[in-house]
Each structure stands twice: as structure tokens, then as C-alpha cells.
LUMKOLMAR-57307 format. One record per residue (C-alpha): x, y, z; residue in three letters. Coordinates in steps of 0.2 Angstrom, whole numbers, plus 5000, padded with zeros to 4 digits. Example, Ala and Ser with C-alpha at 12.3 -4.5 7.8 and 13.67 -1.06 7.14 Angstrom:
<nodes>
506249785039ALA 506849955036SER 
</nodes>
This chain:
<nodes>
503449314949UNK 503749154943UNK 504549004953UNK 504948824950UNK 505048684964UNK 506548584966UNK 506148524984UNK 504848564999UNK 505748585014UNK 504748545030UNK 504648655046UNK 503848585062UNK 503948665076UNK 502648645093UNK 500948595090UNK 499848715089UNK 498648715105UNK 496748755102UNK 495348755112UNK 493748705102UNK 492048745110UNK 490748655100UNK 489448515103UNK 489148465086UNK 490348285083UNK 490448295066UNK 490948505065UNK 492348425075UNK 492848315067UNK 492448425049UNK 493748565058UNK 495048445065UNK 495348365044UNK 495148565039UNK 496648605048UNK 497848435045UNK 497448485025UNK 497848645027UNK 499848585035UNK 499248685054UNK 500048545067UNK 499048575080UNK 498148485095UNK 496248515097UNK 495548515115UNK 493248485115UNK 492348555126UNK 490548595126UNK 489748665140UNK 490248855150UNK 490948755164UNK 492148665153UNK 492548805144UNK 493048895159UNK 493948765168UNK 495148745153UNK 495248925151UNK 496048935168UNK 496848765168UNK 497748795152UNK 498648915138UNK 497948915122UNK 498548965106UNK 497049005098UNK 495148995103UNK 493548915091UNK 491948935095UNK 490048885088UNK 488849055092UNK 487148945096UNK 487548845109UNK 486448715120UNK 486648805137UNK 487548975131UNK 487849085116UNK 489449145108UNK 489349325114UNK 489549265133UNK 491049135128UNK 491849265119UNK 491449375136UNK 492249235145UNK 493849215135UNK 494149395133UNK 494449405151UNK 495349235155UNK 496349255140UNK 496249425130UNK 497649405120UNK 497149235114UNK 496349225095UNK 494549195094UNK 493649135078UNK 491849105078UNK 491448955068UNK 489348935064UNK 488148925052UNK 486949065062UNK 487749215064UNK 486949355053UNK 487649505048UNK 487249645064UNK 487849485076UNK 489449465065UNK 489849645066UNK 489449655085UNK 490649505089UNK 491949605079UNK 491949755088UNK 491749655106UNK 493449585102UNK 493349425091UNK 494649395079UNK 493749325062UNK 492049225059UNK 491849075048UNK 490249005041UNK 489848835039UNK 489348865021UNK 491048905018UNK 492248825028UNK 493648825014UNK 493949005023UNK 494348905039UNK 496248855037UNK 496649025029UNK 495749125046UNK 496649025055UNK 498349025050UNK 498149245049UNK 497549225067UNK 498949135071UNK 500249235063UNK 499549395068UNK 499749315086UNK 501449275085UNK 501749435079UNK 500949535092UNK 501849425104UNK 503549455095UNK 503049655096UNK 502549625115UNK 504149535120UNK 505249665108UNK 504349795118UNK 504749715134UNK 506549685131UNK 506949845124UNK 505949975137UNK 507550005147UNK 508350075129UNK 507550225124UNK 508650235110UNK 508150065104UNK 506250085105UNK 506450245094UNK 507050135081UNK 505850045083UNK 504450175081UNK 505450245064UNK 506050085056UNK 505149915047UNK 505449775060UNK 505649655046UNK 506949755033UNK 507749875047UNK 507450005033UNK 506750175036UNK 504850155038UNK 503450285030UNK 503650395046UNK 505350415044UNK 505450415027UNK 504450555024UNK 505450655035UNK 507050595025UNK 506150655010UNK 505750825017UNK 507550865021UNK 508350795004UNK 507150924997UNK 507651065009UNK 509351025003UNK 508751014984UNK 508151194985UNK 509651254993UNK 510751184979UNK 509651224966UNK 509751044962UNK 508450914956UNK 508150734967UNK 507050584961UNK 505750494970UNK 505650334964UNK 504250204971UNK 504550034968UNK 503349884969UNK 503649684969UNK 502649614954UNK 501449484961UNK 502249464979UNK 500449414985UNK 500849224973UNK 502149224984UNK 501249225002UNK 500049114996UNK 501048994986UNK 502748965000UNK 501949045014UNK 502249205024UNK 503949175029UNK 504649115014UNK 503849315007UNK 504849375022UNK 506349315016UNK 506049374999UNK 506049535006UNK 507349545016UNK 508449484999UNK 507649644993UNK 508249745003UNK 509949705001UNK 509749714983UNK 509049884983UNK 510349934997UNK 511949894987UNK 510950004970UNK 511050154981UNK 512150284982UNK 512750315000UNK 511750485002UNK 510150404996UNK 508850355006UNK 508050165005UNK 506250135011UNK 505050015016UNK 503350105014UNK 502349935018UNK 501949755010UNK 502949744996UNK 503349914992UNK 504950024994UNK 505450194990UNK 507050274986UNK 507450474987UNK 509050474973UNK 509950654977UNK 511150744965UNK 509950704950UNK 510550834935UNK 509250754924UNK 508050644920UNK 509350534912UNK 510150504930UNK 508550444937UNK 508150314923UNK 509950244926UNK 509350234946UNK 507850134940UNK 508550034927UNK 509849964939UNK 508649924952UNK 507549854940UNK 509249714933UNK 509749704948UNK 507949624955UNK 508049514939UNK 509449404943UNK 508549244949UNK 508549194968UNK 508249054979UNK 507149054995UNK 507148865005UNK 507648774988UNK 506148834977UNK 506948984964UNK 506349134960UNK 506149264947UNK 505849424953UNK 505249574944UNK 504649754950UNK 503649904944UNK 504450074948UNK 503450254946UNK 504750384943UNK 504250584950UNK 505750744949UNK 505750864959UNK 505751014953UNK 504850954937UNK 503550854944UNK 503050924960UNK 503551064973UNK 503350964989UNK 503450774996UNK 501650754993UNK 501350804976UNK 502850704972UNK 502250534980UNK 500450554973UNK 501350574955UNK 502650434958UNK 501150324962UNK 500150384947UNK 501950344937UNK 502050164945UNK 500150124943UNK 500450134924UNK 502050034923UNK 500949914933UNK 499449944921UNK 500549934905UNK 501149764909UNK 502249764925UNK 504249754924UNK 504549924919UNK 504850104926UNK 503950254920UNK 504050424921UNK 502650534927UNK 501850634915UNK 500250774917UNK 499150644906UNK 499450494920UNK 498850644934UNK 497250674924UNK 496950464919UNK 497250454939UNK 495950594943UNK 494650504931UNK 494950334936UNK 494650394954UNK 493250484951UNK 492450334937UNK 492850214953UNK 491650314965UNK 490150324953UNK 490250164947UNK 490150074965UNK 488450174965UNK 487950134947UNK 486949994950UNK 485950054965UNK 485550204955UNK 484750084938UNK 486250164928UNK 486550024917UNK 485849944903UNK 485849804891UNK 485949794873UNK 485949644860UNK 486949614845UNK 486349454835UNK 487049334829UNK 486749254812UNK 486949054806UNK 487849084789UNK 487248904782UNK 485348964785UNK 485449144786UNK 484449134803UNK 484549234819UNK 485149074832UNK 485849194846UNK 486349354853UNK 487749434865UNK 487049544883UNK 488249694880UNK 488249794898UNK 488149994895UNK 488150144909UNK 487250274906UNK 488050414918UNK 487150524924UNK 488550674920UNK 489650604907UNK 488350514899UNK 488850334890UNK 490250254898UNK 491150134886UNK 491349954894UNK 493249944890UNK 493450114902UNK 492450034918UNK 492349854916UNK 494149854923UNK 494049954938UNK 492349844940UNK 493549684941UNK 495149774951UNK 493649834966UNK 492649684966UNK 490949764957UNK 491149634943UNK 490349504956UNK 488649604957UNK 488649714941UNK 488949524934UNK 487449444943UNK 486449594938UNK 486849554918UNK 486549364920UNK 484949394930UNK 484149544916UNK 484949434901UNK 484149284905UNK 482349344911UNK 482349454894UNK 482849274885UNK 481549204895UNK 480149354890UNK 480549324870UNK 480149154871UNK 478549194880UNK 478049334866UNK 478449204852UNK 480149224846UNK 481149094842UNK 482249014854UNK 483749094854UNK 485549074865UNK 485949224875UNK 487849254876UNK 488449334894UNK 490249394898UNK 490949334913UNK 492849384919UNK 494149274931UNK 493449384946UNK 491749324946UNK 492449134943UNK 493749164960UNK 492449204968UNK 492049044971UNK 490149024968UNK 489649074950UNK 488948894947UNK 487548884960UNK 487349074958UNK 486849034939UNK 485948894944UNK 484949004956UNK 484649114940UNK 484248994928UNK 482748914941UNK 482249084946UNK 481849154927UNK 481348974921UNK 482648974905UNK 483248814902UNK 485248804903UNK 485448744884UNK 485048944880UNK 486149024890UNK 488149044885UNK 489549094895UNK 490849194887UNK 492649234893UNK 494249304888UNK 495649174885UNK 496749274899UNK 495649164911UNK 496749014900UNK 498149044908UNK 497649054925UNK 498148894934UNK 497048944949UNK 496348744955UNK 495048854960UNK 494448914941UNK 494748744934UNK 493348684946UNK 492048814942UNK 492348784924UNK 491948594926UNK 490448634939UNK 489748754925UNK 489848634912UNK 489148524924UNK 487448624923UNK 487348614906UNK 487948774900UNK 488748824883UNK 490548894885UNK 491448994873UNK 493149084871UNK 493049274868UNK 494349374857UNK 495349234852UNK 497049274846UNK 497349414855UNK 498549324870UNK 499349184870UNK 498349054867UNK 498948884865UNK 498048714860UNK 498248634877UNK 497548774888UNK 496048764875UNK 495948574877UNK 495948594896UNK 494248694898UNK 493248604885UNK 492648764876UNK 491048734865UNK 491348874855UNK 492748984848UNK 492549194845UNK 493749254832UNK 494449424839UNK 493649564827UNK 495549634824UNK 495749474813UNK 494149504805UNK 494549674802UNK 496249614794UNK 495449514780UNK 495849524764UNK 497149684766UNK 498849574767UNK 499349424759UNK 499449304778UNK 497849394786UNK 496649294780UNK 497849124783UNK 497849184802UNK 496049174801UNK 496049024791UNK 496848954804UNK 495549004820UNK 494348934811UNK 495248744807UNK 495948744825UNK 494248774830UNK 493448634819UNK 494748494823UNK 494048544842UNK 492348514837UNK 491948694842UNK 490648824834UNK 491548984825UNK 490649134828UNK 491649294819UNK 491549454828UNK 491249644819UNK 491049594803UNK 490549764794UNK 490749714776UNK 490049594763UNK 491649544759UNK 492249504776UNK 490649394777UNK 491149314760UNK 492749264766UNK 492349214783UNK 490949104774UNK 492349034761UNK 493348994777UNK 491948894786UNK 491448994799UNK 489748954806UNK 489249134814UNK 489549304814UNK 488849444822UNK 489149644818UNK 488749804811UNK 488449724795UNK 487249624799UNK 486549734816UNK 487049854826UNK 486849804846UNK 484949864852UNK 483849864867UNK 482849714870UNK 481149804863UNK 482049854844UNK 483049684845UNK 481149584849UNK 480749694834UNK 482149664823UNK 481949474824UNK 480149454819UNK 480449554804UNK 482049464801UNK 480949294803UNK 479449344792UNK 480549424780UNK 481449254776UNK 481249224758UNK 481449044750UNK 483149034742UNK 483149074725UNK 484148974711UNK 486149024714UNK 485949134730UNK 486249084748UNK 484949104762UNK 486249234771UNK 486449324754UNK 484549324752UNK 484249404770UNK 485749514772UNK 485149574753UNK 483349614762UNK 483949714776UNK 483649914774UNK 
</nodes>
């Protein structure tokens, strides 16, 4: 979704009451300018001691209830004791430095509504404001409950219908399903099944709030209502995604019509509380009889369907296909080994050098992550590194390759080997996460390898992220003293302000355009043009897989400082690369008359 703000409307209702049970001053203070920041109007009432605590349990009602754990006179297990009976429906957050893992996990299960550490109190406005919400919903539930007990009829809705949308629900929905298909076989006729899902709803919840996502919805709705027939059934399966049975199908044709109008339909531009917005969908497209026999074959196939529109760029339908079933199987099956991979010592590293062209010397390599499955044997890192990012494994996989990459960087210049800088991927999930820098820094003192000889690679995808969040891990990595570069450039849309904005120190020209040299007549003028943009910026060019002499000639020609690939070196372990670089070393002849130090090194190499 994309929006643009023409005006910030402001909504304030009563002020927030919370009840604050902590003895430290300055964590007061510390929550109180937490919560202004983060827009909650609210009034924060101290206390410190149990009798306090009690007192204005009973004196007062509270919209929300924080709590230290280690307290002077008694611990957070006996206040949330205390609360839970004064108050039970009343959130409580434990905010503290000490609670540990087990304790978390207990006050969890005893009824508390979050934790927040002190290390990372960013969390707090965001626990809050969930607490909060989740609050006033129950308490809307409890008082719709209460109000509509004397209608049977009306809590029956209830129990089949989304609150929100006053669509069929999941429950009901399946049942809707299972008739339309009853009838279907009757008739002899076909029905689709069509899943539909809002393209990056979630930017909307966390950019204009919940309400304004509640809204959205609701327009939705309408839309989808008015592309249905009048014997189809519309759907609210939960979140931001809807379902429609589409009856009467006589072909396939039919069913893209019904998905290419809801797809125009969501185009057209809307506006929620004077900020516009531009919503798209993803839709997964299953047939009955074609694709399935029953409701649930035919859900699990719409949803394979929709996962690769969504994979395949978003703001598209697709049909199911046999081949998306079987990706679906594999990615399933790919995702549960590979969240055991690296307790089981399944992966790898490998290093591929790379080579000064001006001096014909090894200065660097790249860590290149392999998986050695156990079953399927090597793993390519295009297939898992993906589903690594979409289920959070990037975040330890990733410290695992920064950890063995840099102690092995550190090891070769124990044995002797020339200093060299080791390359490490690192993807936009590891920077969200919020602590890369002093996880690197953590790295860097624990193997001893100063920070001039480690780079940090990544894709320029992560340019066009305007997350405040990656902007400051960037400038806090830099900080260290870290060498950053720009992998596969060319390949999205890079532009010369997002480059300017991170402060890149060097610049990897995409291997596709390597690969393209000298086999049309503007190939080489597109790499021409890498390599000066990366010049004017100051930045080192390094050209990956170049597999040809020729390649290397015309990268040389172009002024490219590096390259690395298969011409040169295929990636190896750490023991053969360690090999391969003293040979490379004591190999290195004195330039003779008329030929290059690369030419005389590359002309050496078996």
C-alpha cells in the first residue's frame, strides 16, 4: 500500500488511567516521556509499597496496570496475585530489568498481559497501546455480550459473523462453502474459491493506527460486496484476508473475470481521515472440480495459488497449478529442517576471493553460507535463505556466519596469511531486528579481528526501505568502523539518492551485467556506467562472476578495481582457500616488460 498525507487529524478522548508500581524515580519518569512519545494520553498514578498498591486497587479503576518484578518489600508475582483478584480484567505489563526466561513464562501463564525489559523499552509504547486495545475490545465484546443475551438470535450472529465487517466469518464460511458445493455436484456445475489478501495491510496498522486499518477494512468490504453476484458468498477469514465462493463458474475464464474485477475494483484510490490510499490485493484462484473434490483441498490449493501471486510480486491473481501444490510441499518441508539446521552443524562456509586488478593480489574474500542436508544433500542459498528471512532464522543463522567468518579471518592471520577483508551477507531482517551493531561489536571483541577487516554486504532492496529503524543501524555500523558495500547492483531500482543516503564504501556490479559483456552493442555501456557512478561516489568496484579473460579485460579497461569468480577461483573451504592464498602469494612473479601483474598471476594459475 502506498499512501500520502495531506493532514493528521487528532482524536482525544479520556485519559488513559494507569497505575504505575515502581520505586525507581527515574524508571518513572523514563515510562511517563515513553508513553507521551508514543501519543497515549494518559495519567500515571506511583505507588511503591503493597499497601499502596492495594489501597488504590480498591480506591480506584484502572485502565491498565505496570509493575517493576524486584521489589523492596514484595516481588511481581504477589502484586500480580493481588491485581488479578481486585481487578482481573485490568492489563498488567511487567516492566524490569530481572525477570529471566522461566519467571517470564510463569508470569504469563499466572495471567499477565506482556513483559518489557528495561534493555528494551522501545517495546514499551507498542505493549501498551496492544494492552490497551485488546482491553477495549474485550470490554466492547463483554458489554455486546451483555446487551444482546436476551436475543438468542442476535448472539448467533455473533458466534457466525466478523464483528468488525458483519461478513460471514471462517465458521460460517466454511459451511457456505460446503453447500455451494453440494449444489455444484448436483448441477454438474463448477464454483471458484477465490482467497484474497490486502498487500501490506500491516504498513497500515503501524503507520495510521488500528482504527484507521479498521476503517480500510470496512471500505473493503463494500468493495468486494458490490463485485459479487447476489448468490455468492463474501468472507472475512481474519486480519486482512477475505474469501469469495463464485457459483455458476462454466470455466476458468469466468473465474479470472471475478478476480480481475475485484482486483480494479480495490485499485481505485481511497481516503481514510484525510490521508489517501492506494490499495492493492493478492488473490489465489482454486476450481472445483479441477482443483479439488472437497472444501479443504480447495482452500489449501487457493492458498498455495495466493502465496505465489504474493511471492511473484503482489497485485496479481493466479490460478492453482500441481507445480505450486508440490513448491508448497517443499517449502513446508525445507522450512522444518532448516529451523534445525543449525543445531544439528548442517551448515557451512566457503570462500571465494577476491583479486586487486591494479596488483594482481588476493585483498579479500566473500563468507558464502552452504547447508549440507542431511537427505537432500546441498541446499542452494537462493532456495533457503528466504524462507530463513520470512521465519526469523536469518537472525541466528546470520550470527552464526558473522561469528565462523570472522574467527576463521582471525585464524589466517594467526597462521600468516596476509590480511585480508572478509565479506559477510546481511539481509533487512537482521537490521529490523534492532541490534546487529552491538551484536558485531560483541563479535569483533570476542574473535579479536579488528573492524577495518570485516565488510558487510547487502542487497540494494534494503535501499528502498525507509524504516527510521534501518537508517540507524546503518549509521551505528558505520560508526564501528565497518566497510559497507552494495550487493547485486543493478538488479532493482536503484537510484543515486538512496545510494548517497547510506554511505556505501563499495559497489558489487551484479554478475548478470558481467555476464552481458561484450554480447550486445549497450551491455558493456551499462556496465560502463556502474563503474563511473561508483567512482564519482568515491566507492571501490568489485565485479562479480567473471568466468572469462575477456570479461576481466573489459572490466579492467572499464576501471574496475576487483573481481572475484570462477575465473579466477571457485568458492572453497577455509583449509583449500588458506592453501590457495599462500601458493597465490609465493607464486607472484615480478611483472615482466608489457604484461600486467593480474595477467601474469591469472597466466600462472593451473
Amino acid at each position: 500500500m502506498q499512501l500520502s498525507q495531506e493532514s493528521q487529524p487528532s482524536h482525544r478522548g479520556p485519559l488513559v488511567q494507569i497505575l504505575h508500581l515502581e520505586d525507581s524515580g527515574p524508571d518513572r519518569e523514563l515510562v511517563k516521556l515513553l508513553l507521551g512519545n508514543a501519543g497515549i494520553d494518559c495519567e500515571i498514578t506511583a505507588v511503591e509499597t503493597e499497601v499502596d498498591f492495594v489501597r488504590s486497587l480498591n480506591q480506584e479503576s484502572w485502565d491498565l496496570i505496570l509493575s517493576d518484578f524486584s521489589l523492596p518489600s514484595f516481588d511481581g508475582i504477589r502484586a500480580l496475585e493481588i491485581a488479578a483478584k481486585a481487578c482481573p480484567s485490568t492489563p498488567f505489563i511487567f516492566v524490569t530489568g530481572t525477570l529471566g526466561e522461566d519467571i517470564a513464562v510463569e508470569s504469563l501463564k499466572s495471567g499477565a498481559t506482556d513483559y518489557v525489559l528495561k534493555q528494551r523499552m522501545t517495546r514499551l509504547g507498542g505493549s501498551v497501546r496492544r494492552a490497551l486495545n485488546e482491553r477495549a475490545e474485550r470490554l466492547g465484546r463483554e458489554k455486546a455480550e451483555a446487551d444482546l443475551k436476551k436475543s438468542e438470535g442476535q448472539l448467533l450472529f455473533l458466534a457466525y459473523h466478523d464483528p468488525l465487517t458483519n461478513l460471514p466469518n471462517r465458521v460460517l464460511f466454511q459451511d457456505r462453502l460446503m453447500q455451494a458445493l453440494s449444489s455444484a455436484k448436483r448441477r454438474e456445475e463448477k464454483l471458484a474459491l477465490l482467497l484474497i489478501d490486502l498487500d501490506q495491510f500491516k504498513f497500515v496498522n503501524d503507520s495510521l493506527g488500528h482504527s484507521a486499518g479498521d476503517l480500510v477494512l470496512k471500505q473493503v468490504t463494500e468493495r468486494l460486496e458490490r463485485c459479487a453476484k447476489k448468490d455468492d458468498t463474501v468472507a472475512r477469514l481474519g486480519g486482512d484476508e477475505f474469501a469469495v465462493v463464485v457459483g455458476g463458474v462454466k470455466d476458468s475464464v469466468y473465474a479470472a473475470f471475478a478476480a480481475n474485477r475485484i482486483k480494479e475494483e480495490m485499485a481505485v484510490e481511497l481516503t481514510i481521515g484525510g490521508t489517501r490510499l492506494s490499495v492493492t490485493c493478492s488473490i489465489g484462484i482454486s476450481v472445483f472440480p479441477d482443483d479439488g473434490g472437497d472444501s479443504e483441498i480447495l482452500f489449501k490449493n487457493a492458498d498455495a495459488a495466493l502465496f505465489s501471486a504474493k511471492e511473484n510480486g503482489r497485485n496479481q491473481w493466479q490460478f492453482f497449478t500441481p507445480e505450486m501444490n508440490r513448491r508448497a510441499v517443499e517449502r513446508l518441508s525445507t522450512e522444518s529442517a532448516l529451523r534445525l539446521a543449525l543445531k544439528n552443524n548442517q551448515f557451512f562456509l566457503e570462500y571465494q576471493p577476491q583479486l586487486e586488478l591494479s596488483t594482481g593480489k588476493i585483498v579479500g574474500a566473500e563468507a558464502l553460507i552452504r547447508w549440507q542436508h542431511p537427505e537432500e544433500g546441498l541446499i542452494p542459498p537462493n532456495r533457503f535463505i528466504p524462507i530463513a528471512e520470512n521465519i526469523g532464522e536469518i537472525v541466528p543463522i546470520g550470527l552464526w556466519v558473522l561469528k565462523t567468518a570472522c574467527a576463521q579471518a582471525k585464524e589466517w592471520q594467526a597462521q600468516g596469511i596476509p590480511s585480508l577483508k572478509i565479506a559477510v551477507n546481511i539481509s533487512a531482517v537482521q537490521l529490523r531486528h534492532g541490534s546487529l551493531p552491538s551484536t558485531i561489536k560483541k563479535v569483533l571483541d570476542e574473535t579479536g579481528l579488528a573492524p577495518e577487516y570485516l565488510e558487510l554486504e547487502t542487497t540494494e532492496t534494503l535501499l528502498l526501505d525507509h524504516d527510521e529503524k534501518i537508517a540507524s543501524q546503518m549509521r551505528a555500523l558505520r560508526e564501528i568502523g565497518l566497510k559497507m558495500a552494495i550487493d547485486d547492483f543493478g538488479t532493482g531500482f536503484s537510484s543515486f539518492a538512496y545510494v548517497r543516503r547510506f554511505r556505501f564504501d563499495t559497489l558489487k556490479i551484479d554478475g548478470s551485467f558481467v555476464q552481458a559483456l561484450n554480447t550486445g552493442p549497450n551491455d558493456t555501456e551499462i556496465a560502463a556506467g556502474i563503474i563511473a557512478l561508483g567512482k564519482n561516489l568515491k566507492m571501490e568496484l568489485v565485479a562479480e562472476c567473471v568466468e572469462t579473460e575477456e570479461q576481466l579485460e573489459t572490466l579492467r579497461s572499464l576501471g574496475c578495481d576487483h573481481i572475484q569468480g570462477y575465473y579466477f577461483s571457485r568458492p572453497l573451504g577455509a583449509a583449500k582457500f588458506a592453501e590457495m592464498v599462500r601458493s597465490h602469494y609465493a607464486s607472484l612473479p615480478p611483472e615482466p616488460a608489457g604484461l600486467s601483474a593480474t595477467e601474469g598471476v591469472l597466466r600462472g594459475l593451473p
